[in-house]
C-alpha positions in Angstrom: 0.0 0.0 0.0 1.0 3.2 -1.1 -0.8 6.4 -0.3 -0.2 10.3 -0.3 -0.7 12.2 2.7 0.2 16.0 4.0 1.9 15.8 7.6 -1.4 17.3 8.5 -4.0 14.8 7.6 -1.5 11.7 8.9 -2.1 13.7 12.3 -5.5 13.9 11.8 -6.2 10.0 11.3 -3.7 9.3 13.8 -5.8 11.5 16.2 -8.6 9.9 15.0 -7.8 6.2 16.1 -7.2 5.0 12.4 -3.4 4.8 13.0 -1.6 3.7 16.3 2.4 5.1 16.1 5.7 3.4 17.9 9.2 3.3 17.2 9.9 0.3 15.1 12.0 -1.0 18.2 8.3 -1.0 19.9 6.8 -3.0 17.0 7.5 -6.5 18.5 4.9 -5.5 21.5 2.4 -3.3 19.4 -1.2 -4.9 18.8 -0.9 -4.1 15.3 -1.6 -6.0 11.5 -0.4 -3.7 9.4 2.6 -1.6 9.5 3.4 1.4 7.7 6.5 4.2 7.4 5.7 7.9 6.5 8.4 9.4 4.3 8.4 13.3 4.8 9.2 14.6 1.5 7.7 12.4 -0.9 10.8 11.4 -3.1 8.4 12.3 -6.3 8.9 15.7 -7.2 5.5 16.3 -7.5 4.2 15.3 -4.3 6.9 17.1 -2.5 6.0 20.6 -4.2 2.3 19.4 -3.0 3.5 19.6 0.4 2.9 15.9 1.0 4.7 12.7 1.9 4.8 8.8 1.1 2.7 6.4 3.5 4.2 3.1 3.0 3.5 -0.3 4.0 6.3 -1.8 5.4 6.8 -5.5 4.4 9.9 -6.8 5.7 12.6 -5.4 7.9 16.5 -6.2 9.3 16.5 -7.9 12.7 19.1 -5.2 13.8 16.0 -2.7 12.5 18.8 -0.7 10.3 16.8 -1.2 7.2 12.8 -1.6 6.1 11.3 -3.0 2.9 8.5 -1.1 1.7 5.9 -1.7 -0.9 6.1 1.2 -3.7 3.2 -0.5 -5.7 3.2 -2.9 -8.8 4.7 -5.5 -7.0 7.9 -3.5 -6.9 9.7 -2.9 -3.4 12.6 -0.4 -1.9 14.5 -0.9 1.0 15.0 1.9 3.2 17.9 3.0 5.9 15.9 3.1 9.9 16.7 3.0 13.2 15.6 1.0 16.1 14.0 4.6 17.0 12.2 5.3 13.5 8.5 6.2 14.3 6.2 3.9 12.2 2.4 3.7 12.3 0.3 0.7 12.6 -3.3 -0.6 12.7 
């Protein structure tokens, strides 16, 4: 899953109950399903000059939590640089 959002309206669902957030080090104990990374700016140039960033599922990560797996659609995937402290969203 793959989905545009402004800082703003990630707050908003957050605050709404539809996202729960933790440090990916916190995963392991979270009551979560799904679990998702928010980059903050979108690497596509026209979501950044949008203001908005890239919610991302991630799919697989490092034990040592130094790097994530996330699903950028069409079956394609892009591993990404973390930390133990990374804030990630679930639900």
């Amino acid at each position: 899953m793959r989905t545009v959002f402004t800082p703003q309206a990630l707050a908003k669902s957050v605050g709404k109950g539809a996202y729960k957030t933790c440090t990916l080090a916190e995963w392991k104990n979270a009551d979560g399903d799904e679990l998702f990374l928010f980059i903050f700016p979108s690497p596509n140039p026209l979501n950044e000059a949008n203001g908005d960033g890239d919610f991302v599922e991630i799919i697989d990560f490092k034990t040592d939590l130094t790097e994530v797996d996330i699903d950028i659609g069409g079956g394609r995937t892009r591993t990404v640089k973390t930390t133990p402290d990374t804030l990630v969203y679930y639900r």
